[in-house]
C-alpha atoms as one frame of an Amber mdcrd trajectory, in Angstrom:
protein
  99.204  -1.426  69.604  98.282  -3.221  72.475  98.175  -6.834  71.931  94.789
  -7.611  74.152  93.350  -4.232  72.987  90.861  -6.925  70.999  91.303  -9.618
  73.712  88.058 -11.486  75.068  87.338 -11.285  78.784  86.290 -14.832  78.603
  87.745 -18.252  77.026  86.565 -21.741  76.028  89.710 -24.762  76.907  87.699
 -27.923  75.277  90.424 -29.295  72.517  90.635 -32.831  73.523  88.045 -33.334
  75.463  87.656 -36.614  76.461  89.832 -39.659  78.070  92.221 -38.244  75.016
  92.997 -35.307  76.920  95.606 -36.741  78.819  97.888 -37.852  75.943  96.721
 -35.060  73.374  98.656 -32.542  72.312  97.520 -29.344  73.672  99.735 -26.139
  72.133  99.709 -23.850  69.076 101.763 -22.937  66.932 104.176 -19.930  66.801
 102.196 -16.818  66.519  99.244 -17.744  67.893  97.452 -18.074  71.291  94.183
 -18.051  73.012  94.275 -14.356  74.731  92.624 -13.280  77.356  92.474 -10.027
  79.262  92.707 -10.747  82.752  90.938 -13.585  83.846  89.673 -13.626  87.349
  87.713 -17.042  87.880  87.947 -20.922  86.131  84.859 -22.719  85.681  85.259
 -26.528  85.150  82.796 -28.497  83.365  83.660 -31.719  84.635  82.036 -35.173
  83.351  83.191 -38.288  85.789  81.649 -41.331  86.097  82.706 -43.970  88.729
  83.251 -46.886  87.208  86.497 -48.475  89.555  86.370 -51.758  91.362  85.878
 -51.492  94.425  85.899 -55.266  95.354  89.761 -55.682  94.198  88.943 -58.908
  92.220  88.303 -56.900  88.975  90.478 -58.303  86.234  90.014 -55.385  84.382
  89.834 -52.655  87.469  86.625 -51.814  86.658  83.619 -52.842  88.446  81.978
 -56.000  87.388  77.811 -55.302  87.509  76.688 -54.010  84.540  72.801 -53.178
  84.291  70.841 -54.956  81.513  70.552 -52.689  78.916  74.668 -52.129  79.300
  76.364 -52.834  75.577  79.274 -54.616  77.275  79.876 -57.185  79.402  81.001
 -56.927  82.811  84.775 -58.387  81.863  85.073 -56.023  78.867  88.091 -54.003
  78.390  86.133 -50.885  78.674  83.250 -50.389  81.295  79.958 -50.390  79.576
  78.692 -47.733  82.317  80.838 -45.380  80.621  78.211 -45.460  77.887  75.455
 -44.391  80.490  72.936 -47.457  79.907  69.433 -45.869  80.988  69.145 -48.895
  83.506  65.649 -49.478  85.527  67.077 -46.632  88.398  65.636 -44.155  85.782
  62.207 -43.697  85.508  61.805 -43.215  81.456  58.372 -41.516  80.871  58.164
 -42.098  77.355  54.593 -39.767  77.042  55.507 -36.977  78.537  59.565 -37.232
  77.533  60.899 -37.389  80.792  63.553 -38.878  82.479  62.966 -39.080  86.014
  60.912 -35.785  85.679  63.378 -33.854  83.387  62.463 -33.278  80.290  64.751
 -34.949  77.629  64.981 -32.638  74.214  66.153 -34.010  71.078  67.901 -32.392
  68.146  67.858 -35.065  65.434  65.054 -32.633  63.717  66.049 -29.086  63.461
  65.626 -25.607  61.833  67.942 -25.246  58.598  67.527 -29.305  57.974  68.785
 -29.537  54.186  70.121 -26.485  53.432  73.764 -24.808  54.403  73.076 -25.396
  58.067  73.175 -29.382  57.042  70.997 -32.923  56.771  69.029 -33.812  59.404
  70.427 -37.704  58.687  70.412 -39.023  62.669  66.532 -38.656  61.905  67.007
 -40.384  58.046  68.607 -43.496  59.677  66.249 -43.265  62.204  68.896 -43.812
  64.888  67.754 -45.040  68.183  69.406 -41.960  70.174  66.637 -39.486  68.318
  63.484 -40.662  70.612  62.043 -41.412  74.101  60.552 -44.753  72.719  64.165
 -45.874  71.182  66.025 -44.212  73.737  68.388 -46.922  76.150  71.593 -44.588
  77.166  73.452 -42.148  76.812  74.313 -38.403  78.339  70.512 -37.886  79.016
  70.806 -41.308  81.609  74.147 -39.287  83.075  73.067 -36.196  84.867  74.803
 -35.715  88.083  74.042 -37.996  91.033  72.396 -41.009  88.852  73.464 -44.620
  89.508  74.357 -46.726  86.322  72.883 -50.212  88.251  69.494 -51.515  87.858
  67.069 -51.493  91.026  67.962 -54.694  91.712  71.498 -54.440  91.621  73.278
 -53.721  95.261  75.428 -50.569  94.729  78.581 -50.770  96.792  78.257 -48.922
  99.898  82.160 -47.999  99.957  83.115 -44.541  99.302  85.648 -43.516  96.427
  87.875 -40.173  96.809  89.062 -38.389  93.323  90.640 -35.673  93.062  90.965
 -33.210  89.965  93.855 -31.165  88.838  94.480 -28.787  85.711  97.232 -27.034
  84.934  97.745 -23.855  83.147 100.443 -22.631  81.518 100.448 -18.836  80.055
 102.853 -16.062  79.310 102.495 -12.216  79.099 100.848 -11.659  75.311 103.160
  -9.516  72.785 101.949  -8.133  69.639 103.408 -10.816  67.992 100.692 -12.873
  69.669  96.973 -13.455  66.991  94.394 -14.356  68.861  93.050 -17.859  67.991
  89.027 -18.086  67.906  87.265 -21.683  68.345  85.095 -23.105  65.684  83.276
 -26.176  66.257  81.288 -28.508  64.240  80.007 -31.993  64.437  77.867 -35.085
  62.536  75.095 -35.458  64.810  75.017 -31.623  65.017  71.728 -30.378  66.860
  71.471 -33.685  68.919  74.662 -33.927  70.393  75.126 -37.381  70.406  73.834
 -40.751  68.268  74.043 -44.487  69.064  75.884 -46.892  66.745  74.062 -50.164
  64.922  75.248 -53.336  65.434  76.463 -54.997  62.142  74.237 -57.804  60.948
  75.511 -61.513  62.851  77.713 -62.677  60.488  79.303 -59.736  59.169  83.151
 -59.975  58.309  84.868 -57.660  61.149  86.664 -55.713  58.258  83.612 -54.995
  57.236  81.686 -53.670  60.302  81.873 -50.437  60.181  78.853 -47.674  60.436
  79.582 -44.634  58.803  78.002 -40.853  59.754  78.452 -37.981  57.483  77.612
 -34.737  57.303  77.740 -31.401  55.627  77.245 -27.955  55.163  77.857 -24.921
  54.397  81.265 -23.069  56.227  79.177 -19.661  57.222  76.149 -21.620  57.935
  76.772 -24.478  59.560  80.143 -23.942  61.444  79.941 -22.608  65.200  81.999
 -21.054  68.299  80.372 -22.190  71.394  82.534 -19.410  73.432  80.662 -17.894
  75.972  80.797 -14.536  74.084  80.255 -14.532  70.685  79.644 -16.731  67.591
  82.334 -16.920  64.538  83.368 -13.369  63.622  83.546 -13.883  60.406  85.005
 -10.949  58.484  82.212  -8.480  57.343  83.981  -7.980  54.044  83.652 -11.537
  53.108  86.929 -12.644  54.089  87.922 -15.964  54.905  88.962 -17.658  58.406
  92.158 -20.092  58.676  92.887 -22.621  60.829  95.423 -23.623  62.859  94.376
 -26.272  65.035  91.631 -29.001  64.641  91.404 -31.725  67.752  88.468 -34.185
  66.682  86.593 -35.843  70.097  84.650 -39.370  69.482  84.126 -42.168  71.650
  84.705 -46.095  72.401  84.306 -47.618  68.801  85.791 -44.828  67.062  87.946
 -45.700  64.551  88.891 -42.001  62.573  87.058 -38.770  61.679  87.621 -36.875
  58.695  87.350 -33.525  57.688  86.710 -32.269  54.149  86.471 -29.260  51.605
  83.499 -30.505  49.573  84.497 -28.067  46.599  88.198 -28.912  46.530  88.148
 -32.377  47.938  90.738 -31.970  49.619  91.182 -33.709  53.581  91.548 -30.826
  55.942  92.250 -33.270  58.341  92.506 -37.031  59.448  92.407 -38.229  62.847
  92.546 -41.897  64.317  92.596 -42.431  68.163  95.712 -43.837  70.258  94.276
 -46.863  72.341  95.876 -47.907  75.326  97.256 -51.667  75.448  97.855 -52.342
  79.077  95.059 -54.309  80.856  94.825 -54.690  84.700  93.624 -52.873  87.803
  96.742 -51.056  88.241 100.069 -49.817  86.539  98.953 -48.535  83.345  98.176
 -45.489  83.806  98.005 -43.373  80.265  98.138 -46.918  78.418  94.427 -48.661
  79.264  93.467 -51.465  76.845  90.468 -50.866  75.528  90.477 -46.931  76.175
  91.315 -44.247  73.857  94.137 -42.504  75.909  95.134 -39.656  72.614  93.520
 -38.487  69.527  96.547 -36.448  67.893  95.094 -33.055  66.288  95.729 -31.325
  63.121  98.224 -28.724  63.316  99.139 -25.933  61.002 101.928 -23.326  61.317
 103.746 -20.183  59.287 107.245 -20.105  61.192 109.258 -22.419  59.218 110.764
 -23.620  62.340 107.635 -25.395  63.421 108.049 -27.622  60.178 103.804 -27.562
  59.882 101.976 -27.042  56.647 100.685 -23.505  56.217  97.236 -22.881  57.696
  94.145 -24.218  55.878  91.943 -21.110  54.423  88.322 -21.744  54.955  85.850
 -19.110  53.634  82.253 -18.336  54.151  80.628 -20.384  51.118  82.754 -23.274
  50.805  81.050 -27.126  51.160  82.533 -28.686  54.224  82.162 -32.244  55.236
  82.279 -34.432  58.454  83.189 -38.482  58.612  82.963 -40.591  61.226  83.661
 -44.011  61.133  83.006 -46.493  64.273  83.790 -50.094  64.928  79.994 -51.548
  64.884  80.453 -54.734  66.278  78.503 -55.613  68.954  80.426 -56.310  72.595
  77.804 -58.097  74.387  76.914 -61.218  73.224  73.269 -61.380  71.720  72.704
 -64.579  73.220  73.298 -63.505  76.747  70.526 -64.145  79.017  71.529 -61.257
  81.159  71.348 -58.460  78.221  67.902 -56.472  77.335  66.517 -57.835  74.038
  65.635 -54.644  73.468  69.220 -53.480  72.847  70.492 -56.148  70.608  71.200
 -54.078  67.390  73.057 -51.660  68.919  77.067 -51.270  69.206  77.361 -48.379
  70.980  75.144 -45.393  72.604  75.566 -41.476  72.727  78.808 -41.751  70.860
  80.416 -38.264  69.691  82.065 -36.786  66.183  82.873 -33.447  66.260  85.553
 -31.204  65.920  86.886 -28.843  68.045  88.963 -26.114  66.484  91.127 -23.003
  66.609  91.235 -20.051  63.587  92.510 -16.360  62.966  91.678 -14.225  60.503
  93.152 -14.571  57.134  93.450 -10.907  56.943  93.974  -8.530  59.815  90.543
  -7.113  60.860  91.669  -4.189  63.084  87.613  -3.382  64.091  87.655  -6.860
  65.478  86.310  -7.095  69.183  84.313  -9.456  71.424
């Protein structure tokens, strides 16, 4: 009878992700929790990138050198460095895969392409993110320590101080507390990450829009990503349901969509909260040109939460993943300053995934991690 009798040692916080974080709900419903049986350390993954003005003649607040290959211009709304522009710092060894001396894997190709696991269709488009020779930015250009700038580009010798807080919040678990597993899927799957065309010149701004999808198979090509197991799903076939689903995507991002191929029925819809405040200071939580909240899918079984009753997913159903992204182009193609190289793309090493949170259907009393 004892409610962490089951409980995992270890847990995974990741729902809203991103800038979102700050403005994203973060909370289940009634019922439901992530347990854990007394935790002893916290391990932060934390992704930063220094982008503030440090000149104090930013309109924007953030700095105003941008390398060549950056998708932006120095004045945008957003700063292009947060799309980590592989700028002439790096040394991109395109034979050997490198990137000053790492190697740099890819994931557009992958074991399971075309069957339940899902289409390998970063490498059909042959999107730019998917090889050394194609490659301008992204996470690979962002590994701790690298300056954005190009070489000839004077990085700013003054010194900025961050600091980083997270709070918890927790009560004592009852047994009226199920523990809520993560399951996690995304459109780019095995790669991680994929760069957005630019529309055509010319193209109607209702119409630019570039449009991933994806699919699979529920038992096949859905995930956990916990540190200690994969999806338990039930051994007598059973089906999962879920309570929570917080999608994560990028600048560009204009909604993400998740499906049941066999019913077609939306599981969920999600469209980012943008900030409309621009400036250097006072808008905190509301920066133009910044997602600041991507509002997740909630469902519930107390009738006091007023949420619709948890979505049942089982092993064989057809799931899909849409992601739709503003493809317009930021930086001007004309601009002497930009990398001809980079002229038909929007956006790099954009995200669509979905981070979630399920229980069992059914109770499974031989359940432990």
């Amino acid at each position: 009878d004892d409610p962490l009798g089951t409980a995992p040692t270890a847990q995974f916080f990741s729902e809203g992700n991103g800038n979102e974080h700050r403005l994203s709900y973060h909370g289940y419903p009634r019922g439901y929790a992530q347990l854990i049986r007394s935790p002893e350390a916290f391990a932060p993954g934390i992704m930063f990138i220094n982008t503030k003005d440090v000149s104090g003649t930013s309109p924007t607040g953030h700095g105003t050198i941008v390398p060549r290959v950056a998708l932006a211009g120095a004045n945008a709304d957003y700063s292009a460095l947060l799309e980590c522009p592989c700028g002439t710092r790096r040394h991109m060894d395109v034979a050997h895969s490198t990137i000053d001396g790492v190697k740099a894997g890819f994931g557009c190709e992958f074991s399971g392409a075309g069957t339940g696991v899902g289409r390998a269709m970063l490498k059909r488009q042959n999107n730019t993110a998917c090889s050394m020779t194609t490659l301008h930015g992204g996470s690979k250009c962002c590994d701790n320590g690298m300056v954005l700038l190009d070489k000839d580009q004077e990085q700013p010798e003054q010194v900025s101080t961050f600091y980083y807080k997270q709070r918890f919040y927790f009560e004592e678990a009852t047994k009226a507390h199920s523990n809520l597993f993560r399951v996690y899927w995304q459109a780019e799957l095995k790669n991680n990450e994929y760069d957005v065309p630019a529309c055509p010149p010319g193209t109607a701004p209702d119409a630019c829009v570039f449009v991933l999808t994806n699919e699979g198979v529920a038992r096949d090509t859905l995930w956990s990503a916990d540190p200690t197991a994969q999806i338990p799903w039930p051994k007598d076939g059973g089906a999962i349901k879920l309570i929570y689903a917080g999608g994560h995507c990028h600048v560009g991002c204009l909604s993400l969509d998740l499906i049941n191929l066999d019913t077609g029925a939306t599981i969920c819809h999600q469209e980012p909260v943008r900030g409309t405040r621009l400036g250097p200071g006072g808008n905190a939580m509301d920066e133009r040109g910044y997602t600041v909240a991507i509002p997740p899918c909630l469902w519930g079984e107390d009738p006091s939460d007023q949420l619709p009753p948890p979505v049942v997913v089982r092993p064989g159903d057809r799931l899909q993943i849409i992601a739709r992204y503003n493809a317009t182009r930021m930086r001007s193609r004309r601009d002497p300053a930009a990398d001809p190289a980079t002229v038909d793309i929007a956006h790099y090493g954009v995200m669509s995934m979905y981070q979630m949170r399920a229980a069992f259907a059914s109770p499974q009393p031989d359940f432990h991690i």
